[in-house]
C-alpha positions in Angstrom: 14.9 8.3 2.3 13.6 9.6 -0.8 12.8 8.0 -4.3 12.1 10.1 -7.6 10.3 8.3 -10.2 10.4 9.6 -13.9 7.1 7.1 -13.8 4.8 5.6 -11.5 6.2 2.5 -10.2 4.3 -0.3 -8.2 5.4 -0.9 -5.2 6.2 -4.2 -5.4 9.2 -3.6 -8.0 11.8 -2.2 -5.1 12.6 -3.3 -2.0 15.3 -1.9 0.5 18.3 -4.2 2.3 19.6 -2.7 5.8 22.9 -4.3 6.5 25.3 -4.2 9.5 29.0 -3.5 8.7 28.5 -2.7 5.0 26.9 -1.8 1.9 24.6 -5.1 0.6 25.3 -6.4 -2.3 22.5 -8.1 -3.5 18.6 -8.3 -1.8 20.0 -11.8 0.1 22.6 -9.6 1.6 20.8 -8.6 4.8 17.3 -7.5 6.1 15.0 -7.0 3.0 12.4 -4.7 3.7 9.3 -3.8 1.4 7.8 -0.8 0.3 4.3 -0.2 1.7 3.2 2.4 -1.1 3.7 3.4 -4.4 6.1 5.4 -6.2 4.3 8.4 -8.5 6.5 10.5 -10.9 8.3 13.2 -9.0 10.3 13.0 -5.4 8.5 10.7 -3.4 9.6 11.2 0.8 9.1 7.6 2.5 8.3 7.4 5.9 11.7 7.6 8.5 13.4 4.0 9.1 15.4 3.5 12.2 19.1 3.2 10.6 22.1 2.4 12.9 25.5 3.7 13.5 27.1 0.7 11.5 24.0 -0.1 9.0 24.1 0.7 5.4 21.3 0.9 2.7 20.7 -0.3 -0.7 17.6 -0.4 -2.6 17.2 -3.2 -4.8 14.8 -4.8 -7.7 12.5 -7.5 -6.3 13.1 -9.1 -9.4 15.7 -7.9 -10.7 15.6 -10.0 -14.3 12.1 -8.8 -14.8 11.9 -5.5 -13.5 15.6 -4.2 -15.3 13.9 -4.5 -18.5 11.5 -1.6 -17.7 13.4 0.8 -15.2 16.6 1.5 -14.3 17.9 2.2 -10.8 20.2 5.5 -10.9 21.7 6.2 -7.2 22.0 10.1 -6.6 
């Protein structure tokens, strides 16, 4: 998985959601899993996560009220 940042973002403003069967649609919508490191401007290459056959993932805000009025999430 990899994340490029126009800007460098905390951390704590995305998470990830692993989900069995289909894409999540929200962060309640399976296994949220945090970030353990920050995002600097540029590609940033996270560590490998063990994703199965049937899983999908999503990345998500943490909060997303708070944290959509700074950055937007653009999928590639």
């Amino acid at each position: 998985m990899a994340i490029t940042a126009e800007v460098p973002v905390a951390r704590d403003v995305l998470c990830y959601v692993k989900k069995r069967g289909g894409h999540p649609a929200g962060k309640e919508d399976g296994i949220l899993f945090p970030f353990v490191q920050d995002f600097a401007p540029g590609r940033n290459v996270l560590p490998p996560i063990e994703i199965g056959k049937d899983d999908f993932v999503r990345i998500f805000f943490t909060d997303g009220p708070k944290y959509g009025l700074y950055y937007e999430l653009v999928p590639e």
